[in-house]
C-alpha positions in Angstrom: 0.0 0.0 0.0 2.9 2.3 0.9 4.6 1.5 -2.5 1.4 2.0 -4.1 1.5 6.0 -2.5 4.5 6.6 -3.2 4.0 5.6 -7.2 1.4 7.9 -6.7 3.2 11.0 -4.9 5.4 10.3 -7.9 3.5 10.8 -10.3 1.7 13.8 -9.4 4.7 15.2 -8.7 5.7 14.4 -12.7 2.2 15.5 -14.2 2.9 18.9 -11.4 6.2 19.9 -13.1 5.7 18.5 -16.7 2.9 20.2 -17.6 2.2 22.7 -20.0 0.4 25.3 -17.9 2.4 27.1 -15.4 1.0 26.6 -12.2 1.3 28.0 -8.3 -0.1 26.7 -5.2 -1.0 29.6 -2.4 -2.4 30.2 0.9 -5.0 32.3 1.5 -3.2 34.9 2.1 -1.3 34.5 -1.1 1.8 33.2 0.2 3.3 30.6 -2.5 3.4 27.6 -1.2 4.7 25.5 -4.0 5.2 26.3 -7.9 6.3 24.1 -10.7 8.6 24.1 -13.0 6.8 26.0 -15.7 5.7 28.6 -13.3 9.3 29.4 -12.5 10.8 29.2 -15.8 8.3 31.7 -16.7 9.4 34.1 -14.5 13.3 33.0 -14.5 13.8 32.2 -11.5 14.3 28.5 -10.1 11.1 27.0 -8.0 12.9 26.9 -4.8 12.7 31.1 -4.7 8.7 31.1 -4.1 7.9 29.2 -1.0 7.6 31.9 2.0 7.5 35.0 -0.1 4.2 36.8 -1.1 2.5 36.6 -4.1 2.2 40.5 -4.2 6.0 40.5 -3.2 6.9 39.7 -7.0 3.9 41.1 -9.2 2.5 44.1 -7.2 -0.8 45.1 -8.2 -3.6 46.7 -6.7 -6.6 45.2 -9.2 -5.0 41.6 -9.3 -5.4 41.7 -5.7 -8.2 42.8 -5.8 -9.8 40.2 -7.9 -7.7 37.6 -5.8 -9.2 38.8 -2.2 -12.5 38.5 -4.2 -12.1 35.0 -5.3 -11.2 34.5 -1.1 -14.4 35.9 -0.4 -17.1 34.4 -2.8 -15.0 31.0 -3.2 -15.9 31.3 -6.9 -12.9 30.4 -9.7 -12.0 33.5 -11.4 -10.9 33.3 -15.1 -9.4 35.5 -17.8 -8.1 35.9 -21.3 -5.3 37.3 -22.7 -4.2 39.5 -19.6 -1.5 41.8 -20.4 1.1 42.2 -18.1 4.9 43.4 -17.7 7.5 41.7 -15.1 8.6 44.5 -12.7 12.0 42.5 -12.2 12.5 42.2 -16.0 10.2 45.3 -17.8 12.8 44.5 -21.2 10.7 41.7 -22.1 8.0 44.0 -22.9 4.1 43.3 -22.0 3.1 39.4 -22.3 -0.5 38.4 -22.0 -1.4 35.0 -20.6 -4.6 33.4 -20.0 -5.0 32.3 -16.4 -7.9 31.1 -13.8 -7.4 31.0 -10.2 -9.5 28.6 -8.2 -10.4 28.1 -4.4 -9.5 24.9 -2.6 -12.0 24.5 0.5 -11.8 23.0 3.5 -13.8 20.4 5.4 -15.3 23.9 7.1 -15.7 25.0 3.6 -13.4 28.0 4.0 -10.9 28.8 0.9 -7.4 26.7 2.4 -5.6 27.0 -0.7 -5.6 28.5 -4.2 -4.4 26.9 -7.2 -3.1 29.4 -9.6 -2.8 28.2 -13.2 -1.5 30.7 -16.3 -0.9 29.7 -20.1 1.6 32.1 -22.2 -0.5 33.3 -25.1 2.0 35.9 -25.8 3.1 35.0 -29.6 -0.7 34.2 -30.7 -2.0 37.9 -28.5 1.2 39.6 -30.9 0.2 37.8 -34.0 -3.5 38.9 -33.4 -2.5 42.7 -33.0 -0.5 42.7 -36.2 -3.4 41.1 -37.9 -5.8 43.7 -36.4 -3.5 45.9 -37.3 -2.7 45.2 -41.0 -6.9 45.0 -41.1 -7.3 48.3 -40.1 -4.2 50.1 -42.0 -4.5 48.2 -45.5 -6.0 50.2 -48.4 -7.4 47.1 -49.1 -11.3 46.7 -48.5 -11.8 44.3 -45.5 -15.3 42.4 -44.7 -15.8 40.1 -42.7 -19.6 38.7 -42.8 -21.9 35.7 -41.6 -23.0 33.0 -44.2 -26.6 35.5 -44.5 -24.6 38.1 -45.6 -24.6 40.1 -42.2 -22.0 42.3 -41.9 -19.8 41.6 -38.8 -16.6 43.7 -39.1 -15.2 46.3 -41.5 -11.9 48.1 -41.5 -11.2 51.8 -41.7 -10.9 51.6 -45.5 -14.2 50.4 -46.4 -15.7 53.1 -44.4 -13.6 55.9 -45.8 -14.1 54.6 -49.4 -17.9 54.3 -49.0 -18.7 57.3 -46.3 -20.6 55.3 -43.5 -19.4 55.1 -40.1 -19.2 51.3 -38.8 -22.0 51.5 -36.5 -23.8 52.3 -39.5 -22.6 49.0 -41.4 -22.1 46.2 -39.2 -25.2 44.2 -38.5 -26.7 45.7 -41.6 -26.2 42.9 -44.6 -24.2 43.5 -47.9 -27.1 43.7 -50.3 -28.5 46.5 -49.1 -26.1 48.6 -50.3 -25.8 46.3 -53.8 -27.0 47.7 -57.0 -30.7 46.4 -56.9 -30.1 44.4 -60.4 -27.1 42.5 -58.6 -28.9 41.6 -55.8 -30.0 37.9 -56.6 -27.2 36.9 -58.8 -25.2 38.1 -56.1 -27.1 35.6 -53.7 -26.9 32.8 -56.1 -23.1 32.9 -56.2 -22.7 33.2 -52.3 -25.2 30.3 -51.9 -23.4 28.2 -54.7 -20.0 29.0 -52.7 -20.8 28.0 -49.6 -23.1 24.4 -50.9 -20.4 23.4 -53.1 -17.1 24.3 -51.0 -15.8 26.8 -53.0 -12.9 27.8 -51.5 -13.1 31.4 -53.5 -15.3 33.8 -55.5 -14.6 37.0 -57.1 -17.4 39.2 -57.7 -17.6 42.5 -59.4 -20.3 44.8 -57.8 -21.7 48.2 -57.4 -21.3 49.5 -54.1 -23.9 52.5 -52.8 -22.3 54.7 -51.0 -23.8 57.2 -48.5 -24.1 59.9 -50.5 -25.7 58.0 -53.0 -23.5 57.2 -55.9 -22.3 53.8 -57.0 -18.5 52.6 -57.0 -17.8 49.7 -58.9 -15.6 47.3 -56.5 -14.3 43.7 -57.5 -14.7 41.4 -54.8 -12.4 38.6 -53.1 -14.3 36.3 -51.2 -13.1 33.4 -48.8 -15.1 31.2 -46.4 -14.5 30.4 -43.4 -16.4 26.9 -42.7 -15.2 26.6 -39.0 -17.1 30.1 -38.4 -19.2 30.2 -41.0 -18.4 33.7 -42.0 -16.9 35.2 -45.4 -13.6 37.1 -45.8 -14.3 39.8 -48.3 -10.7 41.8 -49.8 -12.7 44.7 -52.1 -10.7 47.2 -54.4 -12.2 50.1 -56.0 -12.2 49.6 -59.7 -14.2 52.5 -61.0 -12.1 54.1 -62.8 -11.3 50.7 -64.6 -14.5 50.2 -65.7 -14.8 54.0 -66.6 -11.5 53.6 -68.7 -13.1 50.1 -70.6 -16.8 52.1 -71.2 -14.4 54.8 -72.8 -12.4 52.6 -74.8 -15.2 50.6 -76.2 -17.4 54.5 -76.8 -14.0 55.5 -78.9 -14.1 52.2 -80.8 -18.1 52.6 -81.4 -17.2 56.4 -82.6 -14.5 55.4 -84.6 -16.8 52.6 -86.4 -19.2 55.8 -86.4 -16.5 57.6 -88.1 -16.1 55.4 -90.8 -19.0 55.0 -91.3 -19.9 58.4 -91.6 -17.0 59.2 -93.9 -18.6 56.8 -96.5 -22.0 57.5 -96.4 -21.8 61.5 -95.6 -20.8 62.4 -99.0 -23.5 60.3 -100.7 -26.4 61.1 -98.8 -26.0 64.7 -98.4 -25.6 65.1 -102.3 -29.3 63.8 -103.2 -30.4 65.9 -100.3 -29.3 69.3 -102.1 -30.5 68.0 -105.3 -34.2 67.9 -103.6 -33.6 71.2 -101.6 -32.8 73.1 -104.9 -35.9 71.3 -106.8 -38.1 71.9 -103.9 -37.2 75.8 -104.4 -37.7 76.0 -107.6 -41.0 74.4 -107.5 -42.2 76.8 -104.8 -41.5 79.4 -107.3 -43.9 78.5 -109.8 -46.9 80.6 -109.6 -49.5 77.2 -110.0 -48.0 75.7 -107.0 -48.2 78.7 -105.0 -51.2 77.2 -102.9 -48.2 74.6 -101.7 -45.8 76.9 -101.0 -46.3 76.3 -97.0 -45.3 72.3 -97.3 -42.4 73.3 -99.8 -41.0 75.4 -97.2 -41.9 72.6 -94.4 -39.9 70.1 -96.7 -36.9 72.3 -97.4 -36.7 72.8 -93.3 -36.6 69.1 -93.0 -34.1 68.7 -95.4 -32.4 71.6 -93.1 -32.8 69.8 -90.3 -31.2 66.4 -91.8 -28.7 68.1 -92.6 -27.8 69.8 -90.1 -28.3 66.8 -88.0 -25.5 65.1 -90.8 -23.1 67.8 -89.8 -22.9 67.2 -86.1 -22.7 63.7 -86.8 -19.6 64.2 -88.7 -18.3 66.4 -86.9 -17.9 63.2 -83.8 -15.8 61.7 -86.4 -13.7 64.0 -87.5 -10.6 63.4 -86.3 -8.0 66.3 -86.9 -7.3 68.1 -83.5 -9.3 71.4 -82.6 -7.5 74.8 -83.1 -6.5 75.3 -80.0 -5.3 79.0 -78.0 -4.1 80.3 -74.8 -7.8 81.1 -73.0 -9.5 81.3 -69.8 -12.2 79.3 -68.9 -13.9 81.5 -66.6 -13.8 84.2 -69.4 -15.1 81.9 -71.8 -18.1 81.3 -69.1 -18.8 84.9 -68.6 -19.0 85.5 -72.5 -21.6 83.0 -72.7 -23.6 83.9 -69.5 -26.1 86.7 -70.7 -27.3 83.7 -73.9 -27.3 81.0 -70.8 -29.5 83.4 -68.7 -31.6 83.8 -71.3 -32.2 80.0 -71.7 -32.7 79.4 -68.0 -35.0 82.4 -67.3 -37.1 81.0 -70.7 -37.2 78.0 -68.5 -38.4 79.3 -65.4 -35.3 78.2 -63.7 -32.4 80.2 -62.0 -28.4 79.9 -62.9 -25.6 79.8 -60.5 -22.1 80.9 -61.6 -19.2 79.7 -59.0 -16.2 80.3 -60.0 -12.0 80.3 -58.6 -9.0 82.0 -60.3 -7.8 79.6 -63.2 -4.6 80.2 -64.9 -4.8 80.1 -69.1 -4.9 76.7 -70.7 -5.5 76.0 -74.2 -8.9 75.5 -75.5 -11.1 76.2 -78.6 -13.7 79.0 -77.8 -16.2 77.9 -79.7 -16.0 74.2 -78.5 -16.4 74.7 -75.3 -19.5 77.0 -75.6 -21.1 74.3 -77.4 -20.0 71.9 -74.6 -21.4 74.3 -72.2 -25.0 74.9 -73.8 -25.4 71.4 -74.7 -25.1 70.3 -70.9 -26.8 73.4 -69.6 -30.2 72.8 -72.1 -29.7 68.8 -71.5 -29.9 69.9 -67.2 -33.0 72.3 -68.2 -34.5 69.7 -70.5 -34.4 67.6 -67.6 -36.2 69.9 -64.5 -39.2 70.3 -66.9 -40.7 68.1 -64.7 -40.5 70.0 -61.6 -41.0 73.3 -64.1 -38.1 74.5 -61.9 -34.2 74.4 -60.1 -31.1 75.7 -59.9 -28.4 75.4 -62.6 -24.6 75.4 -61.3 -21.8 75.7 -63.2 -18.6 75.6 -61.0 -14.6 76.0 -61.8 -11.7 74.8 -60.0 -8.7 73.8 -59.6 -7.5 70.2 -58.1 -4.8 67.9 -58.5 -3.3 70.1 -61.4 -6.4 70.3 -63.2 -8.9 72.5 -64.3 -12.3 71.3 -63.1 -15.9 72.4 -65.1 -18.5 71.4 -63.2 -22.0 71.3 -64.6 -25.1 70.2 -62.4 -28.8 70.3 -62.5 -31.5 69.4 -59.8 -33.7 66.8 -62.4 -34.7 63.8 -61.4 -31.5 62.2 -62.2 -30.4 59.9 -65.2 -32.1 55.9 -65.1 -28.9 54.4 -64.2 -29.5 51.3 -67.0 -28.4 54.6 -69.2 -25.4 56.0 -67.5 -22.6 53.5 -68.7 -24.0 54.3 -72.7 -24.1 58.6 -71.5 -21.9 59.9 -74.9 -22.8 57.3 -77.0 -24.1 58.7 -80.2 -28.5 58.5 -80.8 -28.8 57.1 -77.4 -31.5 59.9 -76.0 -34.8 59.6 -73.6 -36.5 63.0 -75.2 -39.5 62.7 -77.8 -37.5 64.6 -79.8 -34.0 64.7 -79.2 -31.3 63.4 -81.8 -29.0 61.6 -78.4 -25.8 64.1 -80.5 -26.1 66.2 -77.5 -23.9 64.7 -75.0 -21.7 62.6 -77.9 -20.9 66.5 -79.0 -19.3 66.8 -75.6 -17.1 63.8 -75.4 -15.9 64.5 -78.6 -15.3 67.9 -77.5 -13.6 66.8 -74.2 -11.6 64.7 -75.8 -10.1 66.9 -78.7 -8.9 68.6 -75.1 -7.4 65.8 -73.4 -10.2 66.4 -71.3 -12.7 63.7 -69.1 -16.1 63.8 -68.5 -17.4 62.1 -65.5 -21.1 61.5 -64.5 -22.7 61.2 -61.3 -26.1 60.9 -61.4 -28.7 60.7 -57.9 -32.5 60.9 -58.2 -32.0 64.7 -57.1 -29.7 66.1 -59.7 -27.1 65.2 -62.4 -23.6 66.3 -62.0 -20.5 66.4 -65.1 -17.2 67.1 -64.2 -15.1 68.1 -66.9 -11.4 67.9 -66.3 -8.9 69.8 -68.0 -4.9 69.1 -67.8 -2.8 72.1 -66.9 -0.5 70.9 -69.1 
């Protein structure tokens, strides 16, 4: 039986000083009683240093004391997570955090007699958890993290910055509601599809609403995370990517345009003077003077054509505007007193906000066409409301010279806003769709861009002008 103890005793004492948590026994009073191995290593000293010193000897502390004299007095184990704390005796080593738990032994009285003090090092995995935070906070990327319903859990300071909203506003909110509405359910379809069939990755390419109401196109990374059943989304901004493909496939479609028009241009217009002169002549003769009314009807017509021919070609044409040294702002204030007129006709009003802008090169007559075509397409659209403000705004940012043209319509469908420029495309009874195609051919015999932002309040274009 005595053999049988002592295997025992030994054993303890193996499981005591071999294991993996660090552990102290104390009195009461927090005198150490015994510590193993582990315990000592941690705090480099040997085991034989602890019994009859003070707990609060070594690690002073007035709230871990605290929370120790409580366990003494509710006899209730006490536990805690990734604590941080620094060694007074070594402060080099920087903070550590350590899980530990400290539980009451009782007595046959049931009064605490000892406490055992356990502690695991978490150090290395707390650190690697910071930099993580860290890197998900500071990276430009867009970080997500969301449940397998598309909840949103976490974002990082990015994704707020690029779309506007604070997180409070985002997180328990889910990721479609801020999806364009017709990217909604295919949206849902490919999450559902990644998570029933394993996936382990889907890239998506959405339009993001941000709070002020305009989309941002954003490609999507997205990686799930079975164990927690929650997505990692990485999201970067690709706007101007998509902005720079619409444009690319408008030039090619204006260049087709072009060629087209240089073949036909010629031919048509010829039979249509042929009829014009014909349709004069007729009018002139005295027996057809009871039709001299839809003469004159046909040769406007033919006018019209025509005239509708020129502006065509001139998208087209592709030799570069005669440029000179200008001002912008004078170029606006030229043109103000025939823009007046148009927005008083209107029954609208016209602001003028203007900054000092150096000279930059520009063809006068260009940009007054520009300017009236977007300032009638902004009244054309508040004929609903029968009134509004027009604003016209220069500026100068990021060494360039900024137009800025907005209305307060009831904004462009946004099925329509990737085509805006394209040639015929128009939603008036009677318009040609030349209008805005005038302008990004105009812009672009400048070097210029024009970008759209469209909201169900107004219409904004931002022309922008290189200095140089």
């Amino acid at each position: 039986m005595e053999k049988k103890s002592l295997a025992y005793l030994s054993l303890t004492e193996k499981i005591f000083n071999n294991h993996h948590t660090a552990i102290a026994i104390l009195d009461r009073d927090f005198n150490f009683i015994r510590v193993n191995e582990l315990y000592a290593k941690a705090d480099h000293r040997p085991a034989t240093d602890f019994p009859g010193h003070n707990h609060f000897e070594f690690y002073p502390g007035d709230e871990v004391k605290a929370i120790f004299e409580n366990v003494v007095r509710t006899k209730e184990t006490f536990q805690i997570l990734a604590r941080p704390f620094v060694f007074p005796d070594n402060p080099q080593r920087g903070i550590t955090y350590w899980d530990w738990t400290l539980v009451p032994v009782l007595d046959e009285n049931g009064e605490v007699e000892i406490l055992i003090f356990t502690l695991v090092d978490v150090t290395d995995q707390k650190k690697k958890e910071i930099e993580l935070e860290r890197f998900f906070e500071l990276t430009h990327d867009l970080f997500c993290i969301a449940d397998y319903n598309l909840k949103i859990l976490r974002v990082n300071q990015a994704f707020t910055k690029e779309f506007g909203y604070c997180k409070e506003e985002l997180i328990g909110t889910k990721i479609t509601d801020y999806v364009y509405p017709e990217e909604i359910s295919p949206l849902d379809s490919e999450f559902k599809n990644l998570i029933e069939c394993s996936e382990p990755l889907l890239i998506a390419i959405t339009r993001f609403r941000c709070k002020n109401g305009s989309y941002q196109w954003i490609e999507w990374t997205n990686t799930p995370v079975p164990g927690e059943k929650v997505f990692y989304s990485i999201g970067r901004n690709i706007t101007e990517r998509i902005i720079t493909q619409t444009e690319m496939a408008r030039l090619d479609r204006l260049n087709l345009i072009g060629q087209m028009a240089a073949g036909i241009g010629h031919e048509v217009r010829n039979p249509m003077t042929t009829v014009r002169g014909l349709l004069q002549l007729l009018g002139l003769r005295e027996e057809n003077s009871h039709n001299v009314k839809y003469f004159q009807l046909m040769i406007d017509e033919i006018d019209r054509a025509n005239s509708i021919i020129s502006e065509f070609l001139s998208l087209a044409r592709n030799n570069p505007s005669e440029l000179q040294l200008l001002n912008l702002n004078h170029i606006i204030d030229d043109l103000y007193p025939l823009l007046l007129a148009d927005v008083l006709i209107s029954n609208s009003d016209i602001v003028v906000e203007q900054t000092p802008l150096p000279d930059i090169y520009l063809n006068k007559k260009e940009i007054h066409q520009l300017l009236l075509n977007l300032v009638r397409n902004g009244l054309e659209a508040m004929k609903e409301t029968r009134s509004g403000n027009i604003t016209i705004k220069t500026f100068l940012e990021n060494e360039e010279i900024v137009l800025v043209v907005m209305d307060e319509g009831p904004g462009i469908d946004p099925s329509i806003l990737p085509k805006i420029g394209t040639p015929f495309l128009t939603t008036k009874k009677e318009g040609t769709g030349l209008g805005l195609a005038t302008c990004f051919s105009i812009a672009e015999r400048h070097n210029a861009r024009i970008k759209v932002e469209s909201r169900p309040t107004g219409t904004i274009f931002y022309i922008r002008f290189p200095l140089f």
